[in-house]
N, C-alpha and C positions, 0 to 999 in steps of 0.2 A: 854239130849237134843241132839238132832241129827240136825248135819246143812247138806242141802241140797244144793248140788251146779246145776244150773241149765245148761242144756248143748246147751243151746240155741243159735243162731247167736245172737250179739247183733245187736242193731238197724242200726249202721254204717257199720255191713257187710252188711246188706241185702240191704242197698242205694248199697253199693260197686256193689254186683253183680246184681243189676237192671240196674247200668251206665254199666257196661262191655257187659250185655245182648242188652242192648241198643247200646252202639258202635258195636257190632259184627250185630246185625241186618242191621244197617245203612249201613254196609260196604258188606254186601249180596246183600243189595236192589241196591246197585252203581255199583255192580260186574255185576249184572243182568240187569239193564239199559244201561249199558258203553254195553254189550254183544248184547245186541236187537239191538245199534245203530251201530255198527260192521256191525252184521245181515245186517241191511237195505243198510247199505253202499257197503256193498260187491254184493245186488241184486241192486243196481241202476248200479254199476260199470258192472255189466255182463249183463244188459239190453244195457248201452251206446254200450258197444262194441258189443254186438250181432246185433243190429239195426246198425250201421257203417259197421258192415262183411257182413251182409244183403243187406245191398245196391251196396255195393263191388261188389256183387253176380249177385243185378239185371244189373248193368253194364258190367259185364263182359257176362251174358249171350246175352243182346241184341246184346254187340260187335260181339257176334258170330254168334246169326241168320241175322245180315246184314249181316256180311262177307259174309257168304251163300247165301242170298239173292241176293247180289250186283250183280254186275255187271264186275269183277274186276279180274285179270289173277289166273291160277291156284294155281300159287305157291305163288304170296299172301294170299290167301284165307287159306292154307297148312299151313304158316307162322302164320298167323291171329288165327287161330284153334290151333296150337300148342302153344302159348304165354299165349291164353286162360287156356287152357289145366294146364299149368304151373302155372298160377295165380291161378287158382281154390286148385291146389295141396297146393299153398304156404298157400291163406286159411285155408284150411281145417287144417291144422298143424297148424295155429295161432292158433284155437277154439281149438284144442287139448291142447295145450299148457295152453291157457290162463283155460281151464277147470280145467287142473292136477294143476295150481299153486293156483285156487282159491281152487279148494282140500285139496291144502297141507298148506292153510292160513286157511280155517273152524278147520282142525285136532290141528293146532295149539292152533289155540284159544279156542278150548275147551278142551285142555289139561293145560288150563290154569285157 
């Protein structure tokens, strides 16, 4: 008589790795949610500030077609145009700025 051992999982491993298949799914699906809500959080964030540096912009440029326009001595007008000048620089370095660091917050998070 020849006994036959069978080389099967028994029934308790196969529940085991259905619950472990099931916890690593769950913990995919949270990875990938938490990640979209990231996402969306980071384009509201650089919508606020792009709309606030935008309006920045239309302020500063109207300051400068009245200067021009006014009525008002030369070297205010020189003064008024250079402050612009200035404000516009400081700008435009915000938006840089604020660009490289939401860059360096995307690279992050998805090395994660």
């Amino acid at each position: 008589m020849v006994i036959r051992k069978s080389h099967s999982f028994p029934p308790s491993a196969w529940n085991f790795v259905a619950f472990g298949l099931m916890c690593w799914l769950m913990g995919c699906g949270w990875s990938v949610s938490r990640a979209k809500a990231y996402q969306i959080e980071l384009a509201q964030y650089k919508l606020q500030v792009g709309s606030a540096l935008s309006e920045v912009k239309k302020v500063s440029d109207t300051l400068e077609q009245t200067a021009v326009n006014s009525a008002i001595a030369p070297h205010e007008k020189y003064r008024i145009q250079q402050l612009t000048e200035k404000s516009t620089a400081v700008l435009e370095q915000v938006e840089s700025d604020i660009e490289q660091s939401t860059e360096k917050l995307i690279l992050l998070e998805e090395e994660q």
